[in-house]
C-alpha positions in Angstrom: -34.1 25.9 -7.9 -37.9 24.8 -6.8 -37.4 21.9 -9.4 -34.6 20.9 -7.5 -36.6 21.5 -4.4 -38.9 19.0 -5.4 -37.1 16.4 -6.2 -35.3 15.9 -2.4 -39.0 16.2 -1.7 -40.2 13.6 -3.9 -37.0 11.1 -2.7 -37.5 12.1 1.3 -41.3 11.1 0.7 -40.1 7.7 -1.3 -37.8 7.0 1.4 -40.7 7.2 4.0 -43.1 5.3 2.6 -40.5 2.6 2.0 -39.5 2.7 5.6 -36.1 2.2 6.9 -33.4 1.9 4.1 -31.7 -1.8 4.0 -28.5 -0.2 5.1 -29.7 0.5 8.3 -31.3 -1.9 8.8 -28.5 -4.7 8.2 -26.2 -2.2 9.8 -27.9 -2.6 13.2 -28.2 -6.4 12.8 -26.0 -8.6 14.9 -23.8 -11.1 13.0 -24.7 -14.7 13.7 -21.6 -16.3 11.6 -19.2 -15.9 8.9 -19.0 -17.6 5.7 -15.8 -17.3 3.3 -15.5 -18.7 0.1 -11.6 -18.6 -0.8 -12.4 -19.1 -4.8 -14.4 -15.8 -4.7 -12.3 -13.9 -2.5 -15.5 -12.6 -0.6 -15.9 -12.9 3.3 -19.8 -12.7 4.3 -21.3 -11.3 7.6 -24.8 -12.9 8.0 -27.6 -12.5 10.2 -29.4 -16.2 10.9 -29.1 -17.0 7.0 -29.3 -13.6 5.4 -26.1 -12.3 4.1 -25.4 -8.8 5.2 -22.7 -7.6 4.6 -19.7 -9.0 2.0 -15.9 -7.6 2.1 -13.3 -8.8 -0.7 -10.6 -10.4 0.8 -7.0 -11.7 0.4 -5.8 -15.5 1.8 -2.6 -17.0 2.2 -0.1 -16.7 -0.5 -0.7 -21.2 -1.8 -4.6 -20.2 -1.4 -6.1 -23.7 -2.6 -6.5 -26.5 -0.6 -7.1 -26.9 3.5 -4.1 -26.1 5.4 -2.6 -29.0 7.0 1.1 -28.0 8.3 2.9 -25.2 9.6 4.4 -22.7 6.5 2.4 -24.0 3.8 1.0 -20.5 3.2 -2.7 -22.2 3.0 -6.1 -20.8 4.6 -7.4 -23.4 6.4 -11.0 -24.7 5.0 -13.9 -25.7 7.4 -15.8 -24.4 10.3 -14.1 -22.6 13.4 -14.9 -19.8 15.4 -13.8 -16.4 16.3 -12.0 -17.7 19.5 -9.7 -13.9 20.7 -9.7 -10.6 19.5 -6.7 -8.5 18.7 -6.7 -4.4 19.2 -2.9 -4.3 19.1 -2.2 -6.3 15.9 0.7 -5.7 13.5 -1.9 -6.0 10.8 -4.3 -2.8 12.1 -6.7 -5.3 14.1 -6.9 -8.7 13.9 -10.1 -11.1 14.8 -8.5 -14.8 15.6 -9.6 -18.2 14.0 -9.6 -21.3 16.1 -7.6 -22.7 13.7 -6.2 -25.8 14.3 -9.1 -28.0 15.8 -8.7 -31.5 16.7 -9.1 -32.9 13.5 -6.6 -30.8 12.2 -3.5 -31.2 15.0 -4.7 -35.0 14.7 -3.8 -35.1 10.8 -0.7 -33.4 11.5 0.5 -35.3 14.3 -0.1 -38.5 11.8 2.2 -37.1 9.8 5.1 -35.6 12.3 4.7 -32.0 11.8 2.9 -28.9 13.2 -0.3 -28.1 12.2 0.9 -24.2 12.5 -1.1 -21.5 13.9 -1.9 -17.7 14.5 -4.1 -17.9 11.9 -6.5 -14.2 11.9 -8.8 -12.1 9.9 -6.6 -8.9 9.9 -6.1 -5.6 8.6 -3.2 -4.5 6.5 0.7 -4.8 8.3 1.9 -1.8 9.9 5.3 -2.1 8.3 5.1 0.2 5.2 7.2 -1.9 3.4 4.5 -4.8 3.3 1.4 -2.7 3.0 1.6 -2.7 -1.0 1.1 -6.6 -1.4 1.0 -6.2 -5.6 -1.8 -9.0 -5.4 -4.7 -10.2 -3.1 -2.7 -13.4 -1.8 -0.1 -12.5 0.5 0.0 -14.1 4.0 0.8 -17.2 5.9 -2.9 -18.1 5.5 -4.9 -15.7 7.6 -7.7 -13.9 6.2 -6.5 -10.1 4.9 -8.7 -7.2 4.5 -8.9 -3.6 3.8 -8.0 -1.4 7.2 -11.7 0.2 7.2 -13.4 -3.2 6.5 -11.3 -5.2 9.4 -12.2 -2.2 11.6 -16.0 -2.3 10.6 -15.6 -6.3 11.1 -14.0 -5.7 14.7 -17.3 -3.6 15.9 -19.8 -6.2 14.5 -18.0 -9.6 15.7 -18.3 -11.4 18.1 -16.2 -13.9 20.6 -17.3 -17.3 19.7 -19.3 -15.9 16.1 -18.6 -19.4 14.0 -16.9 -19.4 10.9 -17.1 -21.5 7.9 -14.3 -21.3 5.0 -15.4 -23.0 1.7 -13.0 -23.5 -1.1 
């Protein structure tokens, strides 16, 4: 019993000297931008250029390449921003991405279809029967997380936060 009391001293007095635990520390720092990288499947919350914070995520069910047109189940590659937050989503919450930008509504005006749309960093759907996706692809092209992470995500972010989505 005393050894054990020794030890939590021993790791309380560690955890003063060391000061603050990075946890806490990154917990309390605001998010300055988002950077995805599709081909990991990681979305990263960072602070100026320190990465924080890093979720696994799911993309749209055709995952590589931009997306240029309407239904083409692609995440769109490049940088955006957070432009509308969602607390009434059908996929738990849903942060939007100001996905199409000129560029991309100019491409697919050049070749006579819809750019699409609606595209979100979300939650998982309400309806039970989609919830099990049986992989990590499985949207239109939003950005799909875990409920808890999207809800973590919806405290820390932003209107306006810029986002950048690598291949």
């Amino acid at each position: 019993m005393l050894a054990r009391y020794l030890f939590l001293l021993v790791i309380s007095l560690a955890q003063l000297v060391a000061g603050p635990s990075v946890a806490s520390t990154q917990a309390d720092l605001p998010v300055t931008s988002i950077i995805v990288y599709k081909a990991d499947r990681k979305l990263h919350l960072l602070h100026e250029n320190r990465v924080i914070k890093t979720y696994p995520i799911g993309l749209g069910f055709a995952p590589k390449g931009h997306k240029q047109f309407e239904g083409d189940g692609k995440t769109p590659e490049g940088r955006y921003v957070i432009d509308r937050r969602n607390p009434n989503s059908a996929f738990h919450l849903s942060l939007g991405i100001s996905y199409p930008n000129g560029a991309d509504r100019a491409f697919a005006k050049s070749k006579k279809r819809s750019p699409g749309g609606d595209i979100f960093i979300h939650g998982q759907s309400r309806d039970w029967k989609v919830r099990y996706f049986g992989g990590r692809d499985w949207t239109a092209g939003c950005i799909a997380m875990k409920d808890r992470h999207i809800e973590e995500l919806f405290a820390r972010i932003k209107t306006g936060t810029p986002i950048t989505i690598y291949p």
